[in-house]
Jmol script that loads the backbone (N, CA, C; Angstrom):
load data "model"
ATOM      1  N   UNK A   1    -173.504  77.198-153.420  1.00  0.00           N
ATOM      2  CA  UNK A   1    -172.983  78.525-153.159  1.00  0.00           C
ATOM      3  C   UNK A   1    -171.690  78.723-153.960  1.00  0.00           C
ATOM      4  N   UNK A   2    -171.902  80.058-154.702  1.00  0.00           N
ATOM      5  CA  UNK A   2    -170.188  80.370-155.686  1.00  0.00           C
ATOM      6  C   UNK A   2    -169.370  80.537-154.492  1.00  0.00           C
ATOM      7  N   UNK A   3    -168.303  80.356-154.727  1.00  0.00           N
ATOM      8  CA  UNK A   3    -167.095  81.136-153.676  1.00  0.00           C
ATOM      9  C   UNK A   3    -166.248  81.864-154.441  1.00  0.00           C
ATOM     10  N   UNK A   4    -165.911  82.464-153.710  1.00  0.00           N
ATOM     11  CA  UNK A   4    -164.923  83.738-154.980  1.00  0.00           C
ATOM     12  C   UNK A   4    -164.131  82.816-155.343  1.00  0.00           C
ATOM     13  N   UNK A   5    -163.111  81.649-155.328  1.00  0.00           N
ATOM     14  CA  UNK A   5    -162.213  81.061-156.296  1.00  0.00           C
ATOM     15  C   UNK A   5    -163.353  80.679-157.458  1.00  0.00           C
ATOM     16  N   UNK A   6    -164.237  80.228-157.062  1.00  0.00           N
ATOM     17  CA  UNK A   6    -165.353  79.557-158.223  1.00  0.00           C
ATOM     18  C   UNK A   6    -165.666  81.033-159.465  1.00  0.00           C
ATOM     19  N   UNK A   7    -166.236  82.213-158.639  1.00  0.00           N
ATOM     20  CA  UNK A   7    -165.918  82.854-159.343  1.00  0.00           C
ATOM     21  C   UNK A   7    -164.798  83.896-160.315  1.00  0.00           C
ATOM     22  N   UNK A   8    -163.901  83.429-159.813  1.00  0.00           N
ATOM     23  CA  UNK A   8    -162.508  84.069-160.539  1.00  0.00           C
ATOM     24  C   UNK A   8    -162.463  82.638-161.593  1.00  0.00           C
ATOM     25  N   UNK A   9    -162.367  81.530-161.628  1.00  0.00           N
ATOM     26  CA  UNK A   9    -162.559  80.612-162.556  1.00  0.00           C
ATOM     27  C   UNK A   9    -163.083  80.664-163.505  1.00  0.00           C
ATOM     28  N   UNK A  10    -164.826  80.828-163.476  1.00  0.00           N
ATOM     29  CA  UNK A  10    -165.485  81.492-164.390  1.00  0.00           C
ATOM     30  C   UNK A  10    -165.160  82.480-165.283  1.00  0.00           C
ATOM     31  N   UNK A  11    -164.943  83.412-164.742  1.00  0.00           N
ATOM     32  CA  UNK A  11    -164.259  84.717-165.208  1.00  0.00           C
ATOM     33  C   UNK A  11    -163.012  84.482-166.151  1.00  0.00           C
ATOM     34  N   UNK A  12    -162.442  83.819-165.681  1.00  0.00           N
ATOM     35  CA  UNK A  12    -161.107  83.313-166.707  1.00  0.00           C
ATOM     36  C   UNK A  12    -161.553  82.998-167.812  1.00  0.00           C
ATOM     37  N   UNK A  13    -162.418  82.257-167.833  1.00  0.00           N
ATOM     38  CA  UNK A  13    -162.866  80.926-168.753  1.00  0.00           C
ATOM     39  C   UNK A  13    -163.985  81.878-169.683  1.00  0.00           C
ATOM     40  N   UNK A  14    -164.260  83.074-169.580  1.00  0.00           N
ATOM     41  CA  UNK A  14    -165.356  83.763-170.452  1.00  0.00           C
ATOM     42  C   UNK A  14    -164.958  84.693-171.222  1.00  0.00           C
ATOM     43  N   UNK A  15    -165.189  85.160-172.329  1.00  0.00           N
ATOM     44  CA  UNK A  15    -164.977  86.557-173.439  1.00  0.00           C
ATOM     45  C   UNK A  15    -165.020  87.356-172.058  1.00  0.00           C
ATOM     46  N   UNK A  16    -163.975  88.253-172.091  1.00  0.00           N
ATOM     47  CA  UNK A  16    -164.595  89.462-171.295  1.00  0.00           C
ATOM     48  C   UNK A  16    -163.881  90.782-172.087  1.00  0.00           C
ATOM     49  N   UNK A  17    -164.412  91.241-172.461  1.00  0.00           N
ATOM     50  CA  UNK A  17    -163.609  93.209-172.646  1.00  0.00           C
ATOM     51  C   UNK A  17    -163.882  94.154-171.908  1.00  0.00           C
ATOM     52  N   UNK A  18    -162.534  94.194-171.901  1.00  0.00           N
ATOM     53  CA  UNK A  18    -162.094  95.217-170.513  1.00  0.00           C
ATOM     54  C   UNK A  18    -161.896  96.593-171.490  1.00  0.00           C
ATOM     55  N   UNK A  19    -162.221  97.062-170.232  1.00  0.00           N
ATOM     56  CA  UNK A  19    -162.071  98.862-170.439  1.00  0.00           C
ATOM     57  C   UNK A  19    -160.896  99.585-169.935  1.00  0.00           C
ATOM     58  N   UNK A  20    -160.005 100.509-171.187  1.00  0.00           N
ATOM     59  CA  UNK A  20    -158.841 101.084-170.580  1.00  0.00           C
ATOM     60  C   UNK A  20    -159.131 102.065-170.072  1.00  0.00           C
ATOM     61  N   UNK A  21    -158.462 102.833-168.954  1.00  0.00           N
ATOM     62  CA  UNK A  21    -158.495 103.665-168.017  1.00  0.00           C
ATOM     63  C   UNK A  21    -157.443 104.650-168.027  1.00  0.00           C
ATOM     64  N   UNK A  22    -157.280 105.631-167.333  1.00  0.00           N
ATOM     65  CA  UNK A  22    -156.410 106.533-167.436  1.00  0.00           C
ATOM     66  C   UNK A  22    -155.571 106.607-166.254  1.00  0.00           C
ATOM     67  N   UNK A  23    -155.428 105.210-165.407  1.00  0.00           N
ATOM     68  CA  UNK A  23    -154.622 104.950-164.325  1.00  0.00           C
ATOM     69  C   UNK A  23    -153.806 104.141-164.195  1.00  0.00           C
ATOM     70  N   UNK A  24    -152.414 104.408-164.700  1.00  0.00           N
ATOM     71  CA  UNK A  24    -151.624 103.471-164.835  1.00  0.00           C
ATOM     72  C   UNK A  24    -151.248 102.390-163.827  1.00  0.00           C
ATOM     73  N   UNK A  25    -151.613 102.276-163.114  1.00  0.00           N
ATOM     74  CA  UNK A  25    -152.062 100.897-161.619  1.00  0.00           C
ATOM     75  C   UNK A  25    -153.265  99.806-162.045  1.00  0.00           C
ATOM     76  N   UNK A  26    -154.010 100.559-162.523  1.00  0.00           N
ATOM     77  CA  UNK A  26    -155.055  99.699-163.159  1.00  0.00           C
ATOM     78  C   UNK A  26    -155.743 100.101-164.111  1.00  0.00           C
ATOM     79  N   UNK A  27    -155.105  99.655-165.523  1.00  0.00           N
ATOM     80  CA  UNK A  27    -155.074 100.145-166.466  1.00  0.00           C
ATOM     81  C   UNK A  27    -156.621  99.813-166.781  1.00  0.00           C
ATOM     82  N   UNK A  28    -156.984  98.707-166.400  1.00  0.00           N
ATOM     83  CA  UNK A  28    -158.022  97.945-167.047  1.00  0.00           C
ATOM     84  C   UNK A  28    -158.887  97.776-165.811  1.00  0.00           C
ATOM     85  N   UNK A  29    -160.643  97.589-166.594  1.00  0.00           N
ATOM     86  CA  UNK A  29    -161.879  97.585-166.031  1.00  0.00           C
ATOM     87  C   UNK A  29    -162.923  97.197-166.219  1.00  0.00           C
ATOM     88  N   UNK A  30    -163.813  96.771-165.658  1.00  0.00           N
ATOM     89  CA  UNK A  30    -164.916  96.361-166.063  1.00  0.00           C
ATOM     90  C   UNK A  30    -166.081  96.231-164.906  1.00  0.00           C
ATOM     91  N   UNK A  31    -167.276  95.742-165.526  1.00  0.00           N
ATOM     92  CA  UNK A  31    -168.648  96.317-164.401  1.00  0.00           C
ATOM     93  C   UNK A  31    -169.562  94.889-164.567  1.00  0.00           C
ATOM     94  N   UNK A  32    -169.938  94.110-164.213  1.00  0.00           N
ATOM     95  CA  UNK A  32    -170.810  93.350-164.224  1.00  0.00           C
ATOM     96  C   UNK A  32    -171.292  92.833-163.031  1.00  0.00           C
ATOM     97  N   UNK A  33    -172.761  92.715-163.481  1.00  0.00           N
ATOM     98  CA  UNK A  33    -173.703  92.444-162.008  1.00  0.00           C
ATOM     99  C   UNK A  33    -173.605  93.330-160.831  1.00  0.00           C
ATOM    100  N   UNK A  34    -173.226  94.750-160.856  1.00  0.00           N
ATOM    101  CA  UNK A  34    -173.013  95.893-160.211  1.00  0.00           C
ATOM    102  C   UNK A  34    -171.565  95.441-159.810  1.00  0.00           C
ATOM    103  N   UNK A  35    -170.901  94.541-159.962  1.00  0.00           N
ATOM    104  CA  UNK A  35    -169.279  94.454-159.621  1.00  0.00           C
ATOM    105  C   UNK A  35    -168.431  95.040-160.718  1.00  0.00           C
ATOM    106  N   UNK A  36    -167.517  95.742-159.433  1.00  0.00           N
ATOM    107  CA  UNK A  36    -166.211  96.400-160.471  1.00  0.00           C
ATOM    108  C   UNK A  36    -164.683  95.773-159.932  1.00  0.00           C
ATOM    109  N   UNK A  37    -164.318  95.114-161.542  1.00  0.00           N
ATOM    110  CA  UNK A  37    -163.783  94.096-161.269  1.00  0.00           C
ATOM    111  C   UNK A  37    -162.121  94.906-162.756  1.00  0.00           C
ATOM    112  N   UNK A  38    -161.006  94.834-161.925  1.00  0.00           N
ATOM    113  CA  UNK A  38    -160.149  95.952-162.222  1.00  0.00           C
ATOM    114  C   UNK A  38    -158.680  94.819-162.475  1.00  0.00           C
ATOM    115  N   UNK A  39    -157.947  95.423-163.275  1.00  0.00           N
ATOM    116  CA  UNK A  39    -156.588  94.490-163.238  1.00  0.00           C
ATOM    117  C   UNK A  39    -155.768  95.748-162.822  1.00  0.00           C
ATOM    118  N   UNK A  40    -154.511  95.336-162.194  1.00  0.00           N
ATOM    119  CA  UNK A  40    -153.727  95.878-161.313  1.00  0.00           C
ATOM    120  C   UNK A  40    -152.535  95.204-161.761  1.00  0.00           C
ATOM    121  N   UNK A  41    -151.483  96.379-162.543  1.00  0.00           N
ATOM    122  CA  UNK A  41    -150.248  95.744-162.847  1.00  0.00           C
ATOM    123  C   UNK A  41    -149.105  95.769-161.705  1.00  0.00           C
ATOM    124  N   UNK A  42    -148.436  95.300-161.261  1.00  0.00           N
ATOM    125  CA  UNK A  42    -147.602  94.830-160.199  1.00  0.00           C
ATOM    126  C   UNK A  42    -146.182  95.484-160.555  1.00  0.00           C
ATOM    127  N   UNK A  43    -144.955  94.672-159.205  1.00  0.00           N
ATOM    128  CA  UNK A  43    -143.826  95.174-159.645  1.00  0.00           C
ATOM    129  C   UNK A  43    -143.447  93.952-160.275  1.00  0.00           C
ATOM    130  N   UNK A  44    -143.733  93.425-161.577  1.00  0.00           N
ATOM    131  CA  UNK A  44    -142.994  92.504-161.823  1.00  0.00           C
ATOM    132  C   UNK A  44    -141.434  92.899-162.232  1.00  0.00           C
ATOM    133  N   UNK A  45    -140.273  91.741-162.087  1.00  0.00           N
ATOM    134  CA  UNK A  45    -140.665  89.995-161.789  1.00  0.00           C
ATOM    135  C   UNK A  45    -140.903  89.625-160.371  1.00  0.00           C
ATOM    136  N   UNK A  46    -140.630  90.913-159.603  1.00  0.00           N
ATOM    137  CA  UNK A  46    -140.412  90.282-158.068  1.00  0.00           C
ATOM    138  C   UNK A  46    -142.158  89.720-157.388  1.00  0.00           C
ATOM    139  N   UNK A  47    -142.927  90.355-158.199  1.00  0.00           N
ATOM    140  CA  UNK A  47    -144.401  90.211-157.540  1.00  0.00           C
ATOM    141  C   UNK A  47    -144.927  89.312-159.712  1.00  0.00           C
ATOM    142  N   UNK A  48    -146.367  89.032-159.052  1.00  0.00           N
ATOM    143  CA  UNK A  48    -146.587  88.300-160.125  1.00  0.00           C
ATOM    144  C   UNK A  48    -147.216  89.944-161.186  1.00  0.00           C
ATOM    145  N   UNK A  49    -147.223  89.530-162.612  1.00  0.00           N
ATOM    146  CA  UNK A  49    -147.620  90.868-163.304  1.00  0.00           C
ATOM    147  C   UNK A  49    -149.164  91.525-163.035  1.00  0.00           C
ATOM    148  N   UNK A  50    -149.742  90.665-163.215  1.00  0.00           N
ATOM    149  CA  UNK A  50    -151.242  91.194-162.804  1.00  0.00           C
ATOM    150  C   UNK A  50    -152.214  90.389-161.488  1.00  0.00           C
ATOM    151  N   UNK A  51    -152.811  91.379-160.939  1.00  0.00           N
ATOM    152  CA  UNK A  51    -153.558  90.967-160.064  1.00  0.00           C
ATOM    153  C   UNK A  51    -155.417  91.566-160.359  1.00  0.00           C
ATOM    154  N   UNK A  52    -156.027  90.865-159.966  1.00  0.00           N
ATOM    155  CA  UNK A  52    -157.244  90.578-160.748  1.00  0.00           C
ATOM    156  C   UNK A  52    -158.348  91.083-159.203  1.00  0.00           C
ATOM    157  N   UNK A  53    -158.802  92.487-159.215  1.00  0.00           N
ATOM    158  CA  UNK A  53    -159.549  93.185-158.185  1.00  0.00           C
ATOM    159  C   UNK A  53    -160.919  93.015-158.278  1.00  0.00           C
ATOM    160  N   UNK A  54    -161.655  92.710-157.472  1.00  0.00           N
ATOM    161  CA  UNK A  54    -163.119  92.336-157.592  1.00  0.00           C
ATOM    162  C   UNK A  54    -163.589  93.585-156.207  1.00  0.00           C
ATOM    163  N   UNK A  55    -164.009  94.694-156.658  1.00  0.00           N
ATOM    164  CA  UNK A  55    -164.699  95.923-155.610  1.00  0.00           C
ATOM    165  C   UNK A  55    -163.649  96.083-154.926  1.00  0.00           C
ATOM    166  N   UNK A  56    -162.330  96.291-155.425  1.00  0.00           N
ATOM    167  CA  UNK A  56    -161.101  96.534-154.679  1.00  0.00           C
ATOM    168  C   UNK A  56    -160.396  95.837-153.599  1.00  0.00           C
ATOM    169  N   UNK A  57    -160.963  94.416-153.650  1.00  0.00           N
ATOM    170  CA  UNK A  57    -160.171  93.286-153.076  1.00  0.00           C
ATOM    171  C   UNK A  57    -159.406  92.210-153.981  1.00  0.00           C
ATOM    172  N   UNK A  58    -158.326  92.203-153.677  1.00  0.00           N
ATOM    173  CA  UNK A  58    -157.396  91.165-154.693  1.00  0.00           C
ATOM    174  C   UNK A  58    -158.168  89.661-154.596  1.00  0.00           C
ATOM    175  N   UNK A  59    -158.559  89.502-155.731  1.00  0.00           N
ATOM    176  CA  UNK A  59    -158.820  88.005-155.720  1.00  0.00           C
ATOM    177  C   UNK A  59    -157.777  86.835-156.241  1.00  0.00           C
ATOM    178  N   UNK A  60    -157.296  87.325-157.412  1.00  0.00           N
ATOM    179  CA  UNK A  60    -156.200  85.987-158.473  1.00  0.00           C
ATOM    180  C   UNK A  60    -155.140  87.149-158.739  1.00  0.00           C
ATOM    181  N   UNK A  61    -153.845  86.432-158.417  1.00  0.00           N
ATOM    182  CA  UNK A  61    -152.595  87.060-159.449  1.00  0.00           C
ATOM    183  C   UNK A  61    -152.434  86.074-160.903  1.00  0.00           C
ATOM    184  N   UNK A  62    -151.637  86.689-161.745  1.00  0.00           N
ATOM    185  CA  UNK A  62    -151.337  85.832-162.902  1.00  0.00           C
ATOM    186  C   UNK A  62    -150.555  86.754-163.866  1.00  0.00           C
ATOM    187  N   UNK A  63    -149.461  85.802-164.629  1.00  0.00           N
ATOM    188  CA  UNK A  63    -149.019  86.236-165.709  1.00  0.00           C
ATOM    189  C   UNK A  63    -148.952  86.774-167.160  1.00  0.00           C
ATOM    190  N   UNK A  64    -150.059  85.433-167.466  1.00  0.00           N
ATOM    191  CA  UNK A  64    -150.417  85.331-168.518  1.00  0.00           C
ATOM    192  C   UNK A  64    -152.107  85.985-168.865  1.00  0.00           C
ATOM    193  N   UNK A  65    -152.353  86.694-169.408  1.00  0.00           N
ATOM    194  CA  UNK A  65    -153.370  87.491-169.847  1.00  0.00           C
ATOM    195  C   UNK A  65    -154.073  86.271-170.495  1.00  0.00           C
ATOM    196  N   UNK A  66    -155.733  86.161-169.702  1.00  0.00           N
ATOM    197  CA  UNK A  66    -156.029  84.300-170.396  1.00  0.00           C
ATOM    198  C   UNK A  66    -156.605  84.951-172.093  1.00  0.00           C
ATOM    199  N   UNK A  67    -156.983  84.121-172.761  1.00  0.00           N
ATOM    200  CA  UNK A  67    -156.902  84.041-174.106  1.00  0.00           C
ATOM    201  C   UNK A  67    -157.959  84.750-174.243  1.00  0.00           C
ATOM    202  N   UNK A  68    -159.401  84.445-173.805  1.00  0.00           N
ATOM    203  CA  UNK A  68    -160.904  84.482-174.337  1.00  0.00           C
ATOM    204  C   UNK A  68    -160.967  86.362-173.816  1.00  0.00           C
ATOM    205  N   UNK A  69    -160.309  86.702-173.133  1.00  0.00           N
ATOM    206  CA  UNK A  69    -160.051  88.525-173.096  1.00  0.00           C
ATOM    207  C   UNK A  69    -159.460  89.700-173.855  1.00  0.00           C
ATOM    208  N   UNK A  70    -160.272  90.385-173.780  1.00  0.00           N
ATOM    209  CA  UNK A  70    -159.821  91.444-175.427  1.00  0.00           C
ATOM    210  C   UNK A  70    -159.111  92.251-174.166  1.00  0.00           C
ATOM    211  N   UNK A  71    -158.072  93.347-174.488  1.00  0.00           N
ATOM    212  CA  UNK A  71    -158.218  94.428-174.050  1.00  0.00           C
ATOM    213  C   UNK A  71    -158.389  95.512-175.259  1.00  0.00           C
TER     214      UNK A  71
END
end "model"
wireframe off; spacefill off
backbone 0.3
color backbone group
């Protein structure tokens, strides 16, 4: 069985291109396997910069934008 950490792992670890949006909260988007899976910029520094939404539940925060992702 995946568990959502298993799948936010994955996800890190794959090409993904994201789609820009016209909402500055979550600039960025994407759709796979009927999931809509969204980045959410924060108040950084006090909160971490991005948080990583899977059907509008926070799954991963993080700083660093991982490598294998276009925007």
């Amino acid at each position: 069985m995946t568990t959502p950490a298993d799948e936010v792992d994955q996800l890190v670890r794959e090409s993904v291109k994201w789609r820009e949006t016209d909402d500055p909260d979550f600039p960025y988007e994407m759709n796979r396997d009927q999931v809509l899976w969204k980045i959410r910029i924060n108040d950084f520094p006090d909160e971490p910069l991005y948080s990583l939404m899977r059907n509008g539940v926070q799954m991963a925060d993080f700083d660093d934008w991982p490598p294998h992702w276009e925007r």
